[in-house]
C-alpha positions in Angstrom: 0.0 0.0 0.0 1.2 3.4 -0.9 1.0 5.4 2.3 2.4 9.4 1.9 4.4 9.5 4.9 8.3 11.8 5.2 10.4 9.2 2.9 13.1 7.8 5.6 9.7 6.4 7.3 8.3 5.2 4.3 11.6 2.9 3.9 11.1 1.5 7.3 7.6 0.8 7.6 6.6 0.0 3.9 6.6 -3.6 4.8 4.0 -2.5 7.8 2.3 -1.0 4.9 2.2 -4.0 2.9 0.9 -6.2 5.3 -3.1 -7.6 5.6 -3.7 -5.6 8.8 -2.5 -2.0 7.7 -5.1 -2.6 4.6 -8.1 -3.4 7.2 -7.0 -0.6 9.4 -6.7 2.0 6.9 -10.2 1.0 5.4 -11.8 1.3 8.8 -10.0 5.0 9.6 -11.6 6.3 6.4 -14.7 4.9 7.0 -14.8 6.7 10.5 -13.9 9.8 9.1 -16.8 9.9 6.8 -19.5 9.0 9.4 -17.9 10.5 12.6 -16.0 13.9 13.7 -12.5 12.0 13.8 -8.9 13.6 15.3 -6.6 14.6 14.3 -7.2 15.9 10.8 -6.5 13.1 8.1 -3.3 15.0 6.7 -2.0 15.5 10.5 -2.4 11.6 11.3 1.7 11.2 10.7 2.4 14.5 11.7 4.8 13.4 13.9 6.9 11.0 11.8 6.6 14.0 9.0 8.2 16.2 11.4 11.0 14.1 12.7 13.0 11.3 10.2 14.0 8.5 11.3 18.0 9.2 11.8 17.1 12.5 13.5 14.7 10.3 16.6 17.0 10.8 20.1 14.2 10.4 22.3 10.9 8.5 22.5 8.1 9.4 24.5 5.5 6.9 24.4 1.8 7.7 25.2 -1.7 5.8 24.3 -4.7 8.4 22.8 -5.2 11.1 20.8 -6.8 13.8 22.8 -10.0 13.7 22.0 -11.1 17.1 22.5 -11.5 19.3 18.8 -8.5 21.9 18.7 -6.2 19.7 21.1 -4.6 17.2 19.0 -2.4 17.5 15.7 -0.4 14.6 15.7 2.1 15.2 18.3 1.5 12.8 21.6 0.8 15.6 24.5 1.2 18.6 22.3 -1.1 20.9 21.9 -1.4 24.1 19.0 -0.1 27.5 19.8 -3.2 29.0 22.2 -4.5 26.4 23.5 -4.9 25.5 27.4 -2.3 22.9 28.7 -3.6 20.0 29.5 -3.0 18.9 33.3 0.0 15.6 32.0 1.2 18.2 30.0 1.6 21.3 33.0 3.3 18.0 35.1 5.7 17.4 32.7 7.0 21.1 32.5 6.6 21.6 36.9 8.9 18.3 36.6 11.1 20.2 33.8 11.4 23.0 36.1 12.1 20.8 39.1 14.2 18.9 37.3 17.0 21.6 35.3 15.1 24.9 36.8 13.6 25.6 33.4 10.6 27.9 33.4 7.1 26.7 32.6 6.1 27.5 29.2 3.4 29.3 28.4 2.6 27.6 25.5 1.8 23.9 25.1 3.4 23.5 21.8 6.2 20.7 21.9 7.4 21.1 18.4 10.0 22.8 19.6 11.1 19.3 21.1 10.8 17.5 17.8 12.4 19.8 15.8 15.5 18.7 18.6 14.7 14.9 17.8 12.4 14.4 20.7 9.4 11.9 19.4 6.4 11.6 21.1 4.3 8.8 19.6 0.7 7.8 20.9 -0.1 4.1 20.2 -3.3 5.1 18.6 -3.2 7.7 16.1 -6.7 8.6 15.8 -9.7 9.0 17.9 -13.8 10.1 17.1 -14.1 13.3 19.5 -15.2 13.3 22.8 -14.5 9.6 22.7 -11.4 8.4 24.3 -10.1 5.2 23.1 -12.7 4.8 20.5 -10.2 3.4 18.1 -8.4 1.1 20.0 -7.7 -2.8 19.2 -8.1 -1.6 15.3 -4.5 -1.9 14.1 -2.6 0.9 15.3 -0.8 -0.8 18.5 0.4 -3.5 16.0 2.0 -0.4 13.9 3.3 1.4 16.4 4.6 -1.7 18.2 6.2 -2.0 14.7 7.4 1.8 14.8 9.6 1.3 18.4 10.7 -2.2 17.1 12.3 -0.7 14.2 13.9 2.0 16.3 15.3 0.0 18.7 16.7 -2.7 15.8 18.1 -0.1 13.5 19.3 3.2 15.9 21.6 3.1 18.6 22.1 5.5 22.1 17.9 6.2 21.9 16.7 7.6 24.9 12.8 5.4 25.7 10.6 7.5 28.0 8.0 5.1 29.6 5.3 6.6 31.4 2.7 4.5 33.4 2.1 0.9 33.2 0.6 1.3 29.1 4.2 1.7 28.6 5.9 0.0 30.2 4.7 -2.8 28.8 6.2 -1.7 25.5 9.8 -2.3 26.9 9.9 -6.1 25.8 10.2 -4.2 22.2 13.1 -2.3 23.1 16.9 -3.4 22.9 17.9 -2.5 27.1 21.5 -3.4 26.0 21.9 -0.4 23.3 19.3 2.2 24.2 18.4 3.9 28.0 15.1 3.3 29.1 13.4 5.5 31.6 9.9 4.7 33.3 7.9 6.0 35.8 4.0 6.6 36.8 1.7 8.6 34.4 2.1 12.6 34.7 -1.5 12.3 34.8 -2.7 14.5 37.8 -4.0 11.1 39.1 -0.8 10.1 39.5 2.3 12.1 39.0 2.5 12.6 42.9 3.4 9.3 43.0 6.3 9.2 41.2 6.4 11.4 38.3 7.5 14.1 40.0 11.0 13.6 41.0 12.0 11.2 38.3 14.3 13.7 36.7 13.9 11.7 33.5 15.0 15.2 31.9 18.2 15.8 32.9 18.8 12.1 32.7 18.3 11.6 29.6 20.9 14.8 28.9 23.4 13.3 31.0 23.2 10.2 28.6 23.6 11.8 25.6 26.2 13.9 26.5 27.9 10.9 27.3 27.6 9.3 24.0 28.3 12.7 22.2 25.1 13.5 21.1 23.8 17.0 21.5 21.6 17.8 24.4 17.5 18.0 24.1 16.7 21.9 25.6 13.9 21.1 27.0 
């Protein structure tokens, strides 16, 4: 199948592409987007590999949905556009930033800042019908995203893995432990990040380990 996705992607997922499931998946998105208000908009569904190639990816940060409030979501897990209120994970991620290397808190919720730098935050859905979170689960996307961090971990070295509440973590069984540094902790959720998000200085971790291998730091 001929998907129209940024072209170092496209070499390392066409066989993803090719395969019986990708064809039933991609049939059923469409078909949702004709009867139901789906997010993100279809041209934004890869925004994030469009954005970052695959030799440019230093750090993954792996989340589940799509927001699926309208204006929220474009394609970047826990981003949101220029202007829009930050979502409560989001505002504990930058407190925990600001714990963690003293940064200030943005005021914008924006994170393409970050990808532009490498960083790659990848929801394991890509879609989602408004208002209804996890609508589009179990349809095809785990099995390509699962595909998306296995290729990663096989064919990059020195990735950072950000794993974030026990969704996943159970993602690390994809991940080489030997070649890349994986950090987990609870959800920022504000149902959980008192207990162990905050404090997890996953931030200035994951700078230390780059600096380490010679790779240029993530300003976060």
């Amino acid at each position: 199948m001929n998907v129209r996705i940024e072209q170092s992607w496209k070499q390392q997922l066409q066989e993803e592409f090719d395969k019986p499931y990708f064809e039933k998946l991609v049939t059923f998105v469409k078909d949702e987007y004709k009867r139901a208000h789906v997010l993100p908009l279809g041209h934004q569904i890869f925004h994030i590999f469009n954005s970052c190639p695959f030799e440019k990816v230093k750090v993954v940060i792996l989340g589940q949905d799509p927001y699926p409030n309208p204006g929220q979501y474009y394609g970047v897990c826990f981003s949101v556009p220029e202007g829009v209120a930050i979502p409560g994970s989001l505002n504990n991620i930058f407190k925990e930033i600001h714990q963690d290397l003293g940064k200030p808190i943005p005021a914008s919720g924006n994170l393409d800042r970050w990808v532009a730098q490498g960083v790659f935050p990848l929801n394991s859905v890509l879609t989602v019908r408004a208002h209804e979170t996890g609508s589009h689960r179990n349809m095809g996307w785990e099995i390509f995203t699962d595909a998306v961090i296995r290729k990663l971990s096989e064919k990059r070295e020195n990735l950072i893995f950000m794993l974030w509440g026990n969704y996943a973590k159970e993602k690390l069984s994809l991940i080489d432990t030997s070649k890349h540094l994986v950090l987990t902790s609870v959800h920022p959720s504000p149902r959980s990040a008192e207990y162990g998000f905050f404090g997890c200085k996953h931030f200035s971790k994951a700078n230390a380990f780059l600096r380490s291998k010679g790779i240029e730091e993530i300003d976060w």
